[in-house]
Short mmCIF file of the C-alpha atoms (twelve columns), coordinates in Angstrom:
data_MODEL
# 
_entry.id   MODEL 
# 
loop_
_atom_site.group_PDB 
_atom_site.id 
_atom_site.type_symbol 
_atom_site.label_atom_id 
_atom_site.label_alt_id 
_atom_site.label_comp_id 
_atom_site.label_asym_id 
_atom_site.label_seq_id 
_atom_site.Cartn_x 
_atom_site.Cartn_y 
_atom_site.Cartn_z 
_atom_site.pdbx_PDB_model_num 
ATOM 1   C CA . UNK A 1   -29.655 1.327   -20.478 1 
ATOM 2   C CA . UNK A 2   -28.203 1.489   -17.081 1 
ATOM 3   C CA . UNK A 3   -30.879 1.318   -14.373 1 
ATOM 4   C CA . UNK A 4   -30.819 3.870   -11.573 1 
ATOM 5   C CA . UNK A 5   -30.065 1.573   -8.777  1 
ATOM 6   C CA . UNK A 6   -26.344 -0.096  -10.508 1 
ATOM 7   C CA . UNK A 7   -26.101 3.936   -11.079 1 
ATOM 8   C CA . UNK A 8   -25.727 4.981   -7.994  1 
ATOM 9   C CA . UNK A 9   -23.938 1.910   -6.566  1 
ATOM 10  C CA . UNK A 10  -21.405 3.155   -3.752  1 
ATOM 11  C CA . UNK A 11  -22.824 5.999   -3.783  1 
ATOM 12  C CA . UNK A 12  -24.391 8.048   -1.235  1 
ATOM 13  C CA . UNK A 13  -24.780 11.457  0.052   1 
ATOM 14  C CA . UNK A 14  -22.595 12.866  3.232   1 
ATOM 15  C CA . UNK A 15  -22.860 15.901  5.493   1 
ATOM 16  C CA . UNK A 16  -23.600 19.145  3.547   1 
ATOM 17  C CA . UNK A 17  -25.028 17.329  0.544   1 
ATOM 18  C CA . UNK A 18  -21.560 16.288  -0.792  1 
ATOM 19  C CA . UNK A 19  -21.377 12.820  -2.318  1 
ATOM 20  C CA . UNK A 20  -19.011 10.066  -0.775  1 
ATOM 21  C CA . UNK A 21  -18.266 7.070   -2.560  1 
ATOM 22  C CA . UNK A 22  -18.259 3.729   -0.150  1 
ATOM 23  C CA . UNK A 23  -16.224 0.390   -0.067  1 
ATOM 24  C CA . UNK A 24  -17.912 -2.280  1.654   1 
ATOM 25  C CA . UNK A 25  -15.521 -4.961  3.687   1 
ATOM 26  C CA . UNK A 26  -15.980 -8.773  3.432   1 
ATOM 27  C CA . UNK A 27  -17.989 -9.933  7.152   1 
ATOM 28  C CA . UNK A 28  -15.194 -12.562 7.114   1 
ATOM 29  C CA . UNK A 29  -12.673 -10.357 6.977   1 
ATOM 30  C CA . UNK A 30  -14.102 -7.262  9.122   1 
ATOM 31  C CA . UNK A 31  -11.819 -8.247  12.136  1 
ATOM 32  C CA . UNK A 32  -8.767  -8.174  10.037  1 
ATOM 33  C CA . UNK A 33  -9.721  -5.122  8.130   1 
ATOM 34  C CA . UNK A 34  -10.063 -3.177  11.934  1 
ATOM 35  C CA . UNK A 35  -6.538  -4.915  12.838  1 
ATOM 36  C CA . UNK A 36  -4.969  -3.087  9.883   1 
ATOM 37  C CA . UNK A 37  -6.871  0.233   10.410  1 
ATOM 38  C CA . UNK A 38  -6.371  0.195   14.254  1 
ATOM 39  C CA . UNK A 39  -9.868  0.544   14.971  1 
ATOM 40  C CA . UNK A 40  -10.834 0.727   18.312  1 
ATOM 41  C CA . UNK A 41  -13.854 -1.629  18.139  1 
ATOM 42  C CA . UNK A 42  -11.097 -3.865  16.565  1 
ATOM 43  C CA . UNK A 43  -13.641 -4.430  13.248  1 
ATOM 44  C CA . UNK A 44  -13.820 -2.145  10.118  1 
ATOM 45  C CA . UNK A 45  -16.792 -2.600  7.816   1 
ATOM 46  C CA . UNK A 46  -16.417 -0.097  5.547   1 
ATOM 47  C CA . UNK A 47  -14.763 2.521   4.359   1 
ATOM 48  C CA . UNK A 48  -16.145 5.988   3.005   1 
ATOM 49  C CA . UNK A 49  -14.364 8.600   1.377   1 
ATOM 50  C CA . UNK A 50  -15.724 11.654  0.006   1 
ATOM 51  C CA . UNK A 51  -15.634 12.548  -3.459  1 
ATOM 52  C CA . UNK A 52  -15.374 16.686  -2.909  1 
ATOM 53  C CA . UNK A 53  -18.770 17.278  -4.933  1 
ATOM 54  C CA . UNK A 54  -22.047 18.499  -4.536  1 
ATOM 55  C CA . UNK A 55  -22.732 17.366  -8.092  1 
ATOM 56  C CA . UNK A 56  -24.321 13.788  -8.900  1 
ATOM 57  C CA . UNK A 57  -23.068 13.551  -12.142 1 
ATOM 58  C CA . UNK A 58  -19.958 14.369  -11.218 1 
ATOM 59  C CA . UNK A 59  -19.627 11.883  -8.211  1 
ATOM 60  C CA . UNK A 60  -20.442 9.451   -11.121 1 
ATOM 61  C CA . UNK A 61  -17.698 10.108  -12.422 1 
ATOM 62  C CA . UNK A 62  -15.327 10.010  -10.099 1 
ATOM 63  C CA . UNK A 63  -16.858 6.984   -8.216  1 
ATOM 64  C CA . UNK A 64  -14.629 4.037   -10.138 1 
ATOM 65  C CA . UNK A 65  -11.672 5.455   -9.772  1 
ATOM 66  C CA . UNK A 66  -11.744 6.649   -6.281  1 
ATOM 67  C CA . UNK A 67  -13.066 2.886   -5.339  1 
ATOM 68  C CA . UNK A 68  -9.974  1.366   -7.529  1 
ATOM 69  C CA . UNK A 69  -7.739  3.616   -4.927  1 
ATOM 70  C CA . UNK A 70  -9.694  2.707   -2.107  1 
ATOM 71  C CA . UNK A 71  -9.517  -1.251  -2.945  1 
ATOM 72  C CA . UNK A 72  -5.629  -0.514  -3.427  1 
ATOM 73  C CA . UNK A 73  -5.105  0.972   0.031   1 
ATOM 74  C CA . UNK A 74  -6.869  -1.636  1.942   1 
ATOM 75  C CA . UNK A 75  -5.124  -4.484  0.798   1 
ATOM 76  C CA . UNK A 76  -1.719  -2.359  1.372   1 
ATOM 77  C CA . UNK A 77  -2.820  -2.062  4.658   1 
ATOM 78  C CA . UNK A 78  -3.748  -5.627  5.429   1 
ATOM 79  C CA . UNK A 79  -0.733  -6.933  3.528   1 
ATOM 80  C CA . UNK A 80  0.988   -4.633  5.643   1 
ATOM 81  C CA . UNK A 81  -0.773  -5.814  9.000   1 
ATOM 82  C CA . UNK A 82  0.440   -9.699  7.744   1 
ATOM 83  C CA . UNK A 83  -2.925  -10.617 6.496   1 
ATOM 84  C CA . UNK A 84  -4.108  -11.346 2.720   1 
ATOM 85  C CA . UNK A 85  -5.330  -9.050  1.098   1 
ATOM 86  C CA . UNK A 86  -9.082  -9.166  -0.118  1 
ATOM 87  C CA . UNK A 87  -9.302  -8.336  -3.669  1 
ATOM 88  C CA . UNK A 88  -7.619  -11.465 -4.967  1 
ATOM 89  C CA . UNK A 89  -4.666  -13.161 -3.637  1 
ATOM 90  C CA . UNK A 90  -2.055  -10.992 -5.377  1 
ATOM 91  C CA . UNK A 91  1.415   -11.775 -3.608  1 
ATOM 92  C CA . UNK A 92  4.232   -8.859  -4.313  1 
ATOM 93  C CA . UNK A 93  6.885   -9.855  -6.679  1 
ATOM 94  C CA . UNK A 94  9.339   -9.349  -3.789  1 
ATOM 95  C CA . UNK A 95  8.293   -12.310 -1.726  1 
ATOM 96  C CA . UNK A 96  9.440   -14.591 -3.708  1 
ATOM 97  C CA . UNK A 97  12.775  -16.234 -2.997  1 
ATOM 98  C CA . UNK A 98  14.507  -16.227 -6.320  1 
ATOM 99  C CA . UNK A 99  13.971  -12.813 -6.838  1 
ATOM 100 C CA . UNK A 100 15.238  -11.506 -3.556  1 
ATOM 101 C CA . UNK A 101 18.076  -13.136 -4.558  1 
ATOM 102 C CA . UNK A 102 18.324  -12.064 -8.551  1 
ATOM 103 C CA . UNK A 103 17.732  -8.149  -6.826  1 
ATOM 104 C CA . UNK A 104 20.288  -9.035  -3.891  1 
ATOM 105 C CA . UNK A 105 22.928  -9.805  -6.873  1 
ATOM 106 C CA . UNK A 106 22.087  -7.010  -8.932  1 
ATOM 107 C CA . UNK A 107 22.413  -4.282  -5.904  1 
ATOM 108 C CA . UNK A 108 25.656  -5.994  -5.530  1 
ATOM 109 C CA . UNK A 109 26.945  -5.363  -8.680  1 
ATOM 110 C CA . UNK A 110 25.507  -1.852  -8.879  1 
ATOM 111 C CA . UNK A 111 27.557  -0.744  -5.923  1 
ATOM 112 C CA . UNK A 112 30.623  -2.232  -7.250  1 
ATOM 113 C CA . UNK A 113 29.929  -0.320  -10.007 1 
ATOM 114 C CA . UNK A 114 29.705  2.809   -8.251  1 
ATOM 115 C CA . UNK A 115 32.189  5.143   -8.073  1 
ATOM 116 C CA . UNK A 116 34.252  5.252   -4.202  1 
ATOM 117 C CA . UNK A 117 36.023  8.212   -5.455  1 
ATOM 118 C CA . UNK A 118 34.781  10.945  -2.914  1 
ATOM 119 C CA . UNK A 119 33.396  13.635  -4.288  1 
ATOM 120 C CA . UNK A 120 32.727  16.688  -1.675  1 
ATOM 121 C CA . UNK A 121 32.146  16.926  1.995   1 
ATOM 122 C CA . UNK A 122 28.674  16.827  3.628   1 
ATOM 123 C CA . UNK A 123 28.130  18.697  6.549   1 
ATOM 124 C CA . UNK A 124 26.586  15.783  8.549   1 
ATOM 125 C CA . UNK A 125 28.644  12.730  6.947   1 
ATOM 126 C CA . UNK A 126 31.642  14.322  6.388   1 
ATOM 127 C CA . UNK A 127 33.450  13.087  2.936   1 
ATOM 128 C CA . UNK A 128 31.304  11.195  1.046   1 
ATOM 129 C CA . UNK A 129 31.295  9.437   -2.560  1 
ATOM 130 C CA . UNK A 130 28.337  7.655   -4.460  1 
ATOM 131 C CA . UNK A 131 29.369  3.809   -3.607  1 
ATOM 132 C CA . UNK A 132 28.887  5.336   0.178   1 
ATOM 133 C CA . UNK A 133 25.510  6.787   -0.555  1 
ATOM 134 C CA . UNK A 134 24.419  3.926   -2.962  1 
ATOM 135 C CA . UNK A 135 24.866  1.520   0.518   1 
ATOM 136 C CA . UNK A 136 23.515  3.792   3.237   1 
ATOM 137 C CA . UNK A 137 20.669  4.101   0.993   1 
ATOM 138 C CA . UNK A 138 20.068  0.563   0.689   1 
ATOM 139 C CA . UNK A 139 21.143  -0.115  4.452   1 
ATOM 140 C CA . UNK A 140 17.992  2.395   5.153   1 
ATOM 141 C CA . UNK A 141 15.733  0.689   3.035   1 
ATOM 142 C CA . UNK A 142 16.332  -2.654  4.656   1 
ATOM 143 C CA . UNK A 143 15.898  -1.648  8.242   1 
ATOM 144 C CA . UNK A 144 12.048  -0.567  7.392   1 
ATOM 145 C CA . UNK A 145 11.614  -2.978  4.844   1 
ATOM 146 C CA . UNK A 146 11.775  -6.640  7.038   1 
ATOM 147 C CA . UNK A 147 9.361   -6.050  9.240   1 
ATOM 148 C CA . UNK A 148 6.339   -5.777  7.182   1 
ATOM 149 C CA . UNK A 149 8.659   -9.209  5.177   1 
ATOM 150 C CA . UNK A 150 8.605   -11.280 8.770   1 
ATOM 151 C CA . UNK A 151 4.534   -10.410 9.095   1 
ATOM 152 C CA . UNK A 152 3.636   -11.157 5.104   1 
ATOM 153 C CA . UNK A 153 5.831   -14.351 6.042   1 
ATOM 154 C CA . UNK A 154 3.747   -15.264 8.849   1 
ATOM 155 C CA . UNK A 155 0.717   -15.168 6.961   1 
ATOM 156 C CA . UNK A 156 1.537   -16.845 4.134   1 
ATOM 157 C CA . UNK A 157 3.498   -19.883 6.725   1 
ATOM 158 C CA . UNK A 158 -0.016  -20.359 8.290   1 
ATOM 159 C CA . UNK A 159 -1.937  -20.883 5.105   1 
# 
């Protein structure tokens, strides 16, 4: 039997009797946490999120999985801000060198793959075909993509 107080862990009751579910944040890590949030205090203890019911039993429910989200988005947001994140030291599989490279190779190939033949005019771009597309789309992702790259680099230089 479950006792009542491991019940209602992260539990806890919000404005208007609805139940929020809360995440508590590391004291060792609280200045990083309100780095990656933007807080204005520049810390961030916690983080609370309501669960949209009135119903205990119901919060219960939804409790683990809304705290499985809420673990998620915090360490996308401090891998993000160039930090570690805090629920393990999970590193994405697109840091690592040799498979920047195997993906590099493989885009390559795709795209020479890809048809140039043009297939229709766009109103903005003018004629277009898929090989055009295939790059612009990749050119796109690249130009958002290195920055939060150089900051994850940082980090994991200075450990």
């Amino acid at each position: 039997m479950v006792k009542k107080d491991e019940d209602m862990f992260a539990l806890k009751k919000t404005g208007g009797n609805t139940w929020s579910v809360r995440l508590s944040i590391p004291r060792d890590r609280w200045a990083d946490a309100g780095q990656a949030y933007g807080t204005k205090s520049g810390i961030k203890q916690e983080v609370i999120r309501s669960l949209g019911t009135r119903e205990k039993q119901e919060a219960l429910r939804r409790r683990d999985k809304a705290l499985a989200a809420m673990r998620e988005d915090l360490d996308a947001k401090l891998v993000t801000a160039g930090f570690l994140p805090i629920h393990g030291h999970w590193q994405p599989d697109w840091i690592n060198e040799d498979r920047l490279l195997t993906e590099a190779l493989e885009a390559r190939r795709e795209i020479a793959a890809t048809s140039d033949r043009t297939d229709g005019d766009d109103r903005q771009m003018g004629p277009t075909d898929p090989r055009r597309r295939l790059i612009e789309g990749m050119d796109t992702f690249w130009k958002i993509e290195p920055n939060s790259l150089r900051r994850l680099e940082r980090t994991l230089q200075a450990m």
